[in-house]
C-alpha positions as CSV (number, residue, x, y, z in Angstrom):
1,X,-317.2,-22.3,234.1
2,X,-319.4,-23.8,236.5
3,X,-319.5,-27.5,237.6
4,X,-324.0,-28.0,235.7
5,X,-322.1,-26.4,232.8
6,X,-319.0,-28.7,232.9
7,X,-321.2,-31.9,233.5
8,X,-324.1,-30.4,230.6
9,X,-321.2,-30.6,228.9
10,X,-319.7,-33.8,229.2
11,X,-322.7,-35.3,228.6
12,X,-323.3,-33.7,225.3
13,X,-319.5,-35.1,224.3
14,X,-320.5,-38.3,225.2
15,X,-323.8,-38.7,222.9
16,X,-322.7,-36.3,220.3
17,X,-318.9,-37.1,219.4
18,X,-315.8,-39.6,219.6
19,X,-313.7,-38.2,222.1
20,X,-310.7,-38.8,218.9
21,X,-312.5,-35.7,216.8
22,X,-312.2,-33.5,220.4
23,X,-310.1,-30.0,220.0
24,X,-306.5,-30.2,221.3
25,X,-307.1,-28.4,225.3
26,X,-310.8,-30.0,225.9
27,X,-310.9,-31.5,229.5
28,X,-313.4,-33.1,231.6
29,X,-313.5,-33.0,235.4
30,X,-313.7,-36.4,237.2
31,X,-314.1,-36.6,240.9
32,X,-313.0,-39.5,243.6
33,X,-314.1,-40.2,247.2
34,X,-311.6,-41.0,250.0
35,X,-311.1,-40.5,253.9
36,X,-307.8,-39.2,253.0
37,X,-307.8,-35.2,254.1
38,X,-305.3,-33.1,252.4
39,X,-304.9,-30.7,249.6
40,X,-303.8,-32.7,247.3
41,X,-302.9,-36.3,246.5
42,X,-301.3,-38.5,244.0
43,X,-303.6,-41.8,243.5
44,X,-301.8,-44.6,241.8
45,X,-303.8,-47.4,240.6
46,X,-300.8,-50.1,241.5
47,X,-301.4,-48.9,244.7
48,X,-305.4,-49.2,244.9
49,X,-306.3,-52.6,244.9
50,X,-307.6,-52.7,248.7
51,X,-310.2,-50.1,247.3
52,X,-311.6,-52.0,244.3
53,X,-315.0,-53.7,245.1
54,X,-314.4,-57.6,245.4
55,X,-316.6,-57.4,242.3
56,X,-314.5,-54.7,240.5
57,X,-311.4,-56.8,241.0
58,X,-313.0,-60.2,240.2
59,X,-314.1,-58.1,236.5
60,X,-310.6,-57.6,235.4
61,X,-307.1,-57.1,237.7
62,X,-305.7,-54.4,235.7
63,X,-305.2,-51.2,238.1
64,X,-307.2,-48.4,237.8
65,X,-308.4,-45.6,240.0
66,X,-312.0,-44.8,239.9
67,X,-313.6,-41.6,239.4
68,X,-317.6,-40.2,239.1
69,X,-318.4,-38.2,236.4
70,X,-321.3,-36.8,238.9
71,X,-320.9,-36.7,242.5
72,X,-324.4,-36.6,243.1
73,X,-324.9,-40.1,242.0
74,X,-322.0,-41.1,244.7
75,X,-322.7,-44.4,246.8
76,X,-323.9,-44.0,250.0
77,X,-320.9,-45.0,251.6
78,X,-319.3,-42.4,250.5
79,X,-321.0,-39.5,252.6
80,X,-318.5,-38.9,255.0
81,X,-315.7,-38.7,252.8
82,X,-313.6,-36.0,251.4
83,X,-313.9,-35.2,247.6
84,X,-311.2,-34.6,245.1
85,X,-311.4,-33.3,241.9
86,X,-309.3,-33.6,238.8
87,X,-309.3,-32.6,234.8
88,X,-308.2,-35.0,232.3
89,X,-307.5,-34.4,228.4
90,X,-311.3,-35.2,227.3
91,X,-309.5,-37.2,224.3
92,X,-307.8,-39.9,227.0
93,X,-310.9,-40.7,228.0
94,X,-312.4,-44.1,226.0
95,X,-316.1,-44.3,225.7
96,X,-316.4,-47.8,226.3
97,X,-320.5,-47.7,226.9
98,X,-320.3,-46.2,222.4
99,X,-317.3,-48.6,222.3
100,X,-316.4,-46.7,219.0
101,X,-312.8,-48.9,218.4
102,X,-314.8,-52.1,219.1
103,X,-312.6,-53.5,221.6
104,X,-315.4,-55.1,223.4
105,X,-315.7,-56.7,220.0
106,X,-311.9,-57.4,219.9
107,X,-311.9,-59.3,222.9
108,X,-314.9,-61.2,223.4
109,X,-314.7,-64.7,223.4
110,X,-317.1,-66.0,220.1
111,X,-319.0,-68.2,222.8
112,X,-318.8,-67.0,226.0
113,X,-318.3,-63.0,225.4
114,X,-316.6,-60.9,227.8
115,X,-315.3,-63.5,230.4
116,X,-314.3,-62.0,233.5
117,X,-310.1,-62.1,234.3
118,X,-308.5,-62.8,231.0
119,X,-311.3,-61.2,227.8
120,X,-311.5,-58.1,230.4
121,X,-307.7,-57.6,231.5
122,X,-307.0,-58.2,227.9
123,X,-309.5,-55.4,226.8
124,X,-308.6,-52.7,229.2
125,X,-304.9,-53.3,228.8
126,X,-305.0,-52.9,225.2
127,X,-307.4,-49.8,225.7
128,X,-304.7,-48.1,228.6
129,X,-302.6,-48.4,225.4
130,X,-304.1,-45.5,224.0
131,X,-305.9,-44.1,226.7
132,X,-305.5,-42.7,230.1
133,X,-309.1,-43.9,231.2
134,X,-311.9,-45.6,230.3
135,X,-315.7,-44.3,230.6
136,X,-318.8,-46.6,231.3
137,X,-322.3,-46.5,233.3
138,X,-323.3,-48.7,235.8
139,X,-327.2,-48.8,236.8
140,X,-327.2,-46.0,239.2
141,X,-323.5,-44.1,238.1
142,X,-320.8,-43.5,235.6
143,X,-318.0,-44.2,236.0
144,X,-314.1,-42.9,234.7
145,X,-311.5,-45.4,235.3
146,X,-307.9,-44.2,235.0
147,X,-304.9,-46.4,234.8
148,X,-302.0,-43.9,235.5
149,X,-300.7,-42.2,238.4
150,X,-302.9,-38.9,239.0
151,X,-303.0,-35.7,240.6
152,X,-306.1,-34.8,242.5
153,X,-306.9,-31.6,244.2
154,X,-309.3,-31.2,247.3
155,X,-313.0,-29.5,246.3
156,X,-314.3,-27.2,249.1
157,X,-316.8,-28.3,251.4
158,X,-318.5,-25.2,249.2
159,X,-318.1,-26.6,246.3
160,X,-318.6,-30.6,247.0
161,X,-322.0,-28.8,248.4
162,X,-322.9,-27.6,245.1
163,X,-322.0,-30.6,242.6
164,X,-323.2,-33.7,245.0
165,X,-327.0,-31.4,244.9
166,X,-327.2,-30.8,241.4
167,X,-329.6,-32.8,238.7
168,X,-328.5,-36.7,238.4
């Protein structure tokens, strides 16, 4: 399967279904930008902090490991950088932007909503749970956090050629 057929795909889970009523085996690839060059890695959120944003960090402290769903939305700061590729189980993947357990709900404070530290810690802890990740959009990308330890393989300069040109 190609990656426009993997991503046509993904997209079509996320508008059409609850990631809960996905068959046993379904995966989605997720992709993740660093200056690291080897075959493989192991990225553990524990160990990521220096690579949140200041902003990402101020949002919640609970470790994570960010991924793009579509590395042709990547930041700009990202163009030198070597691209890794992974596949997780499609079902450990919360769709926080449907939000179809209403834990934004859950955890909202009744005046002040989502505060940032405590309501959004709270949130994603109770979502890592049940879940290996969390998926959400941001104006210009979307975005798969994972909270676990993870194994990442190394995408050819051939391939990160293909899926950083195709349609946003």
């Amino acid at each position: 399967m190609n990656s426009v057929t993997e991503w046509n795909s993904f997209q079509k889970l996320l508008s059409e279904v609850s990631y809960r009523t996905l068959t046993e085996g379904a995966t989605t690839p997720i992709y993740h930008y660093t200056n690291v060059d080897a075959d493989s890695l192991e990225l553990d959120p524990t160990y990521k902090k220096q690579s949140y944003s200041s902003r990402d960090f101020e949002t919640a402290s609970t470790p994570r490991t960010f991924f793009y769903t579509n590395p042709s939305q990547k930041e700009r700061f990202f163009t030198s950088s070597k691209l890794y590729k992974t596949e997780v189980p499609s079902g450990q993947i919360y769709n926080l932007t449907s939000d179809p357990d209403g834990y934004v709900a859950k955890h909202r404070h009744p005046v002040y909503g989502l505060r940032k530290g405590e309501d959004w810690d709270a949130m994603l802890e109770d979502i890592r749970d049940s879940f290996g990740g969390i998926f959400y959009s941001l104006p210009n990308f979307d975005v798969v956090a994972w909270f676990h330890p993870i194994l990442v393989n190394r995408v050819s300069d051939e391939e990160k050629e293909q899926v950083e040109k195709r349609d946003n």
